[in-house]
C-alpha positions in Angstrom: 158.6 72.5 146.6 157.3 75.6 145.8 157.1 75.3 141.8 155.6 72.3 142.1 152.6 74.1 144.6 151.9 76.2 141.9 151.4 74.1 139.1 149.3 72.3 141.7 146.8 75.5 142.7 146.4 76.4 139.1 144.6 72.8 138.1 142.4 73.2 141.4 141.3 76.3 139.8 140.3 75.4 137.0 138.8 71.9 138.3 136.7 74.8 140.0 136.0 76.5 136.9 135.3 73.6 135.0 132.7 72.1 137.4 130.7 75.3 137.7 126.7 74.0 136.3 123.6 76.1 135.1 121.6 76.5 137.7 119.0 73.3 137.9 115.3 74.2 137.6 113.4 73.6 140.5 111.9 70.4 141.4 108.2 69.7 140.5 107.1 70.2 143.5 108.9 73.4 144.0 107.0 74.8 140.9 104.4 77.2 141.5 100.8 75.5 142.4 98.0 76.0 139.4 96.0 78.4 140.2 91.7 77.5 140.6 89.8 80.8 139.8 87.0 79.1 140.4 87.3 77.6 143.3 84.4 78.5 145.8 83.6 78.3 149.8 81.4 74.8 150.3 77.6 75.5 150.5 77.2 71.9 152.8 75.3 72.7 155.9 74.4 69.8 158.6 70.8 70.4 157.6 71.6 68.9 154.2 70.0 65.5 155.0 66.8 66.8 155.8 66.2 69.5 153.7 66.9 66.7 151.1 64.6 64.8 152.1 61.9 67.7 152.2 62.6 68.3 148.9 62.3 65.4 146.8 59.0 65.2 149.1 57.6 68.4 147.7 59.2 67.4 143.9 57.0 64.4 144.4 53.5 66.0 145.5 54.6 68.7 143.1 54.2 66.1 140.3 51.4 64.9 141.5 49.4 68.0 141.6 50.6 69.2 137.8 49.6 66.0 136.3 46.3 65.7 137.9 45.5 69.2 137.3 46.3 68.4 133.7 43.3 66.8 133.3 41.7 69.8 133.6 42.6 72.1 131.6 41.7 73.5 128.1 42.7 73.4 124.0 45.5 75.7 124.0 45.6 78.2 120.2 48.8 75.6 119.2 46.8 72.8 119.8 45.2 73.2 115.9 48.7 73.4 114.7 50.0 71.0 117.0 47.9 68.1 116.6 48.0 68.2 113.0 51.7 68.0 112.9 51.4 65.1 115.3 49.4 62.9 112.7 51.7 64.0 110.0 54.8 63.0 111.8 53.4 59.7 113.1 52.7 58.9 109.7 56.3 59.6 108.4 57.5 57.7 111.3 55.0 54.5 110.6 55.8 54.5 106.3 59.5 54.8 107.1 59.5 58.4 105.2 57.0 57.6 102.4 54.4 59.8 103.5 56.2 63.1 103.0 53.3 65.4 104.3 56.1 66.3 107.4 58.2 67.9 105.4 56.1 71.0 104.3 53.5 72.1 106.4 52.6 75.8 105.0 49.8 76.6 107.3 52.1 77.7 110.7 55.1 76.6 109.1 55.2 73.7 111.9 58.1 71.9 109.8 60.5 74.2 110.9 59.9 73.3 114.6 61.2 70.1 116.1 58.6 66.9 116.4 60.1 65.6 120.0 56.6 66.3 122.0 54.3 65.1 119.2 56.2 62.4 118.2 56.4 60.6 121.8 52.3 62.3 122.2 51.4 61.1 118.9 52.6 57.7 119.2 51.1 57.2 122.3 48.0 57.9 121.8 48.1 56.0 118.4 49.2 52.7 121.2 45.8 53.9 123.1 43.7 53.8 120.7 43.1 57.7 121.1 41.9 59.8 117.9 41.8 63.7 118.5 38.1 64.0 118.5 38.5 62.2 121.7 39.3 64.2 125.2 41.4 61.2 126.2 43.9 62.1 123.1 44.3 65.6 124.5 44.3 64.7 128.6 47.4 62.0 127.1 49.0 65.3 125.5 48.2 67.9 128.7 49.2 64.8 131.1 52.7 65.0 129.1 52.7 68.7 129.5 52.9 68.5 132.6 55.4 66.1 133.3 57.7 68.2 131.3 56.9 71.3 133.6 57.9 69.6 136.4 60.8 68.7 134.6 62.1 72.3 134.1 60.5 72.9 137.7 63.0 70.4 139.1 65.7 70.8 137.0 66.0 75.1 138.0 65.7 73.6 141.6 68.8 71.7 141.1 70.3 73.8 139.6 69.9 76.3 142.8 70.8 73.3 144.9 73.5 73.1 143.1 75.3 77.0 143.5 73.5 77.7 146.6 72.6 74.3 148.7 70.0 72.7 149.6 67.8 75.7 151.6 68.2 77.2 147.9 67.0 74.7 146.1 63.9 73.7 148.6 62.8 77.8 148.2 63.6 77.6 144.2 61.3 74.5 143.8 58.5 76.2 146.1 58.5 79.1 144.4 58.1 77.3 141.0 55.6 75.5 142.2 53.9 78.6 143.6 54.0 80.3 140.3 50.4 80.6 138.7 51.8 81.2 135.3 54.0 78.9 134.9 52.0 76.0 136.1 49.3 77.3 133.9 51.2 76.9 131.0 52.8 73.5 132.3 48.9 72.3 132.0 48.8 72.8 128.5 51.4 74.5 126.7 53.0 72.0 124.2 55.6 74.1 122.7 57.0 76.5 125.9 56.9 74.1 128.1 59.0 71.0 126.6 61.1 73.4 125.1 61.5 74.7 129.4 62.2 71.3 129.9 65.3 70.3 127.1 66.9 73.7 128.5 67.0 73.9 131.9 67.6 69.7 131.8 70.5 71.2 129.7 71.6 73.9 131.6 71.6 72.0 135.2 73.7 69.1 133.6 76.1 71.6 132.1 76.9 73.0 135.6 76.9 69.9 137.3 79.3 68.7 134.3 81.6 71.4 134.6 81.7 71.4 138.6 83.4 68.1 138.6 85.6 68.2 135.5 87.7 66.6 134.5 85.9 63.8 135.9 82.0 64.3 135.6 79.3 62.0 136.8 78.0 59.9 134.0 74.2 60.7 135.1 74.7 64.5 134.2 76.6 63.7 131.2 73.5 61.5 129.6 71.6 64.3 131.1 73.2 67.0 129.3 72.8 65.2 125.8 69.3 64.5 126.9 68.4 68.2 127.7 70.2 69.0 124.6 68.7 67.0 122.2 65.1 67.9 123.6 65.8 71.3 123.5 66.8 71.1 119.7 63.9 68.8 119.3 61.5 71.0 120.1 62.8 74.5 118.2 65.3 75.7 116.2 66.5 77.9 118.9 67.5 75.0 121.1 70.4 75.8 118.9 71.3 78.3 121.8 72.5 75.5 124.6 75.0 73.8 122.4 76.9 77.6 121.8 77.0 77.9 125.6 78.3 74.6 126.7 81.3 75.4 124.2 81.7 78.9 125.5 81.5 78.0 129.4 83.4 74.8 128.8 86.6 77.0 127.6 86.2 79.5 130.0 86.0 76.9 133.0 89.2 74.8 131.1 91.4 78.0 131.4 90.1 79.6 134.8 89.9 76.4 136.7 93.4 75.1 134.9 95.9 78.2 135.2 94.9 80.2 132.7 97.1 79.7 129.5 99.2 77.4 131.3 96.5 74.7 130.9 96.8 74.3 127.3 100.3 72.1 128.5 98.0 69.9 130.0 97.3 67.5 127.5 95.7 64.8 129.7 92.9 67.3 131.3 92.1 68.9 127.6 91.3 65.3 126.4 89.4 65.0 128.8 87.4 68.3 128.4 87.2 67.6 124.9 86.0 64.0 124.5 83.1 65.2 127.3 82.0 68.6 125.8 82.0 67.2 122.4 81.1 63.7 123.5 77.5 65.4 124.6 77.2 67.5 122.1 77.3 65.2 119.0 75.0 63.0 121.1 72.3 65.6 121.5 72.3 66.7 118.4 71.7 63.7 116.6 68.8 63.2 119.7 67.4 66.2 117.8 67.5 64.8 114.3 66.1 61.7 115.0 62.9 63.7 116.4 62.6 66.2 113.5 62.1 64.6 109.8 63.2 68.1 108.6 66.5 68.5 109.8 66.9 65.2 109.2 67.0 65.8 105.5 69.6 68.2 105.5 71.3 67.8 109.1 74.1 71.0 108.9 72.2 73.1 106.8 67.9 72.8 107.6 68.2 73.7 111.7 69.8 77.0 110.6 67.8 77.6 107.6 64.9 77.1 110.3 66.3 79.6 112.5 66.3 82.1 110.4 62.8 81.4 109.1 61.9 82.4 112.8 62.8 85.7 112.4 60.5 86.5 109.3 57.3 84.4 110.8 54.2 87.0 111.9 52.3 86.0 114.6 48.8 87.2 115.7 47.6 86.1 119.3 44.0 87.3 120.2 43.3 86.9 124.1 40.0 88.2 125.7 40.3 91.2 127.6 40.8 90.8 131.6 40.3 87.0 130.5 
């Protein structure tokens, strides 16, 4: 009885032995949470209804004021420049690319700038009737001005609204509003001012883009190609925007996504990538649809034009003390 114990304690052994697992890896929800660096108290107040509702209210009368102020205001030193490159460009435009006078324009080099403004200016006064001997043609063009201001006006509102709240954004708008020289060049600046526009449309739509990723609002995506495009459209410079989104969309992928950890992720980088590159392509070809230039050489002419802006002299005379 004994012997036949033994035999008997030696297989339990190495039953025990043989049964003996790797350790198992710990369920998924055991794993360790991602980790949001960016994630940031709420900036919701119970005021939020009516200080929304004071706000558009000011936009409104804000818009209001700058386009009937428009009327009023003078030639600005561009407008030589301007104007001519407005005829030139509708005339491109209305012979399909026959008239070729857009292409090279030696006297302020205005072919290297994009024709957004004095396309949608030029065409509509062409519609109106409007020559530029006329002070309609150039009320059309101050009137358009303007509406872009308040474009960038609004837009750097949101875009206060949007990191700070609401009471931010009301006092950002104001403030804009308030702002003698920037509603003085809102009036009748037609290359500062749409340029404004395209970046700060770009800029507020980038935020908003990236504060809900992976799943942004379509609005601020068709806004951010928008602001985009018109910034490209109106200088070579608007070349700037398209470097950021790239730069802040990979920094927000890996701090909002657990650093390098994210890259396992394929699902969320798809999703990243199809909307940052979505927009981007989209605004860029925005821009070459406005600017005959670049259109002739899409890769190569908006970078040959930025680098033409660093050789270009300018002279501005100004009266003393106005």
């Amino acid at each position: 009885m004994a012997k036949s114990g033994k035999p008997k304690s030696n297989r339990q052994s190495q039953s025990a032995v043989g049964s003996k697992q790797p350790p198992k890896s710990p369920a998924p929800s055991q794993q360790l949470p991602v980790i949001n660096r960016l994630e940031r108290p709420s900036v919701e107040s119970p005021s939020d209804p009516l200080l929304r509702k004071i706000f558009w209210g000011v936009a409104a009368l804000g818009l209001v004021i700058l386009v009937g102020l428009s009327f009023g205001s003078g030639i600005n030193a561009d407008d030589k420049f301007q104007v001519d490159y407005s005829q030139k460009l509708v005339n491109w435009y209305g012979t399909f690319g026959k008239d070729t006078a857009a292409l090279n324009i030696p006297d302020g080099n205005m072919h290297l700038y994009g024709g957004f403004f004095e396309v949608v200016t030029g065409f509509a006064n062409k519609m109106l009737g409007f020559e530029p001997t006329n002070l309609a043609y150039h009320n059309v063009r101050h009137a358009s001005s303007a509406m872009l201001g308040w474009v960038a006006i609004l837009c750097a509102a949101l875009f206060a609204q949007l990191i700070a709240g609401w009471r931010a954004g009301l006092m950002t708008l104001i403030i804009m509003l308030l702002s003698p020289r920037f509603v003085g060049d809102s009036l009748m600046n037609p290359k500062d001012i749409p340029f404004a526009a395209g970046y700060m449309m770009a800029i507020y739509n980038m935020a908003a883009v990236l504060e809900r990723m992976p799943n942004p609002r379509r609005w601020n995506l068709v806004g951010l190609a928008a602001g985009l495009g018109i910034a490209l459209a109106i200088r070579a410079g608007g070349l700037l925007p398209f470097a950021m989104l790239g730069l802040f969309a990979a920094l927000h992928f890996w701090l909002k996504n657990g650093g390098f950890a994210a890259f396992s992720n394929g699902n969320v980088l798809k999703k990243y990538a199809l909307a940052i590159i979505g927009t981007g392509v989209a605004g860029y070809v925005l821009a070459l649809l406005f600017w005959p230039y670049a259109l002739q050489a899409p890769l190569k002419n908006p970078l040959v034009a930025l680098s033409k802006f660093a050789d270009l002299e300018v002279k501005i005379r100004v009266l003393y003390e106005g």
